[in-house]
C-alpha positions in Angstrom: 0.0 0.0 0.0 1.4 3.3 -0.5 0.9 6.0 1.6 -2.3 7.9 0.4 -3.2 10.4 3.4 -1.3 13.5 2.8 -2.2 16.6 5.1 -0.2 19.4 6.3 0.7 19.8 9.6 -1.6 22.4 10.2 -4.2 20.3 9.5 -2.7 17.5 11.3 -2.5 19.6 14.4 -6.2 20.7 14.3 -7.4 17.3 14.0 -5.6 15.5 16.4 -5.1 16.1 20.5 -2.2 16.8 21.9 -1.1 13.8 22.5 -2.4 11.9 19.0 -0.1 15.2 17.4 3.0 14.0 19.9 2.9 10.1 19.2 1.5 10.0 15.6 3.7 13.1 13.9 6.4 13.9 16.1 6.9 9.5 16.5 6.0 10.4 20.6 5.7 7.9 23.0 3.0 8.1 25.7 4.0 6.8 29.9 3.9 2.8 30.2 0.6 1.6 31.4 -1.1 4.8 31.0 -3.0 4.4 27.6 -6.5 3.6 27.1 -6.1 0.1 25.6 -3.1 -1.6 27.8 -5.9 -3.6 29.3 -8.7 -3.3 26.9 -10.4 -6.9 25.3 -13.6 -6.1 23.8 -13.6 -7.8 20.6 -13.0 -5.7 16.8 -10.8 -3.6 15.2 -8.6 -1.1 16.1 -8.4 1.7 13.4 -5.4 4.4 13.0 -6.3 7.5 14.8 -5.2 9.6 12.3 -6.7 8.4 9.0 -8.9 5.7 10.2 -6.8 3.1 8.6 -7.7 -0.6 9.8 -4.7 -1.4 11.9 -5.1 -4.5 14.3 -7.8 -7.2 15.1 -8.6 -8.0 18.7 -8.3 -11.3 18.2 -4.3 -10.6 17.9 -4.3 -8.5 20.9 -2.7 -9.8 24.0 -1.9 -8.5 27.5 2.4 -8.4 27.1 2.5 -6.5 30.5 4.7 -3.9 28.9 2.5 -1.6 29.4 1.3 -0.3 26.3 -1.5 -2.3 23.8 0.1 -5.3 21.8 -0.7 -7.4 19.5 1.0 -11.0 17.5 0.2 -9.3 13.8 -1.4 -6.3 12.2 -5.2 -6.7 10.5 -3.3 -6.9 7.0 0.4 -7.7 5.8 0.1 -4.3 3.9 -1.8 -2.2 7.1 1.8 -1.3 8.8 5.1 0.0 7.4 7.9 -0.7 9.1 11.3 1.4 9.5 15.1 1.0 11.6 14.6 3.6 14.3 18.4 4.3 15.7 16.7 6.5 18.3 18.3 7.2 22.1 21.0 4.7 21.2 18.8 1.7 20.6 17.9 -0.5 17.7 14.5 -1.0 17.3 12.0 -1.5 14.1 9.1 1.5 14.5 5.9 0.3 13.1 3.4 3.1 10.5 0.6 3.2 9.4 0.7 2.5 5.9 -1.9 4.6 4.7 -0.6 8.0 6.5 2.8 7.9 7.8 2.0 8.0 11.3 4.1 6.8 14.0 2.2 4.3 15.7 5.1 2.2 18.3 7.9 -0.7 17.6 7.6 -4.2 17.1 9.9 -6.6 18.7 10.7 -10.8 18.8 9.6 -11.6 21.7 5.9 -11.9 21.6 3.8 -15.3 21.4 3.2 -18.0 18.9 1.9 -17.8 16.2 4.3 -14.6 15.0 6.4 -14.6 17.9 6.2 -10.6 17.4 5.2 -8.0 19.8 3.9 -4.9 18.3 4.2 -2.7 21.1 1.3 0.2 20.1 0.6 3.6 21.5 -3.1 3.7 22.7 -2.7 7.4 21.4 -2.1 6.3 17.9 -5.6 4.0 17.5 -8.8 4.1 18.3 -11.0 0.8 18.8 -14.6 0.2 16.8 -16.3 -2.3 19.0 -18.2 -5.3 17.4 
């Protein structure tokens, strides 16, 4: 998928909070255990905050104890971009969204079967549509 949501960041900043501005554009990260979906289970999708972008299915959602929402896969092999992030002297893989750019967390090995990934998610950077 390439990226089709282009905006300016005027507009990005009027349409987001704060926070969604701070993770999403400027690749933030919000406090460990502090985001509304560490320990949130209801069952459907979870959309990209800033374009709406379907993201992640409950069903691949999992409590990590890292403190932030993860999940074993995205909702689609083309949802998520991914990118090296040499950031604060680590190496880590950031995870997009595909369809805007936005910075949505990292993914790492150690999650469960069947992936054995651990996309470690800002609750800032998606939004949940309930079933």
């Amino acid at each position: 998928m390439t990226r089709r949501v282009e905006k300016t960041e005027e507009q990005w900043r009027r349409e987001l909070s704060p926070e969604q501005y701070a993770v999403l554009r400027q690749k933030g990260t919000e406090r460990p255990f502090t985001g509304e979906y560490d320990h949130v289970f209801e069952p459907g999708t979870y959309h990209c905050a800033g374009c709406g972008a379907q993201l992640f299915h409950s069903d691949a959602k999992y409590d990590s104890g890292c403190g932030w929402p993860a999940f074993f896969a995205p909702a689609a092999e083309d949802a998520i971009e991914e990118e090296h992030d040499v950031s604060y002297g680590m190496r880590r893989t950031e995870v997009l969204c595909a369809a805007c750019g936005g910075h949505l967390g990292h993914v790492f090995p150690d999650g469960p079967r069947p992936t054995g990934l651990r996309y470690c998610i800002n609750s800032a950077a998606i939004r949940l549509e309930e079933e």
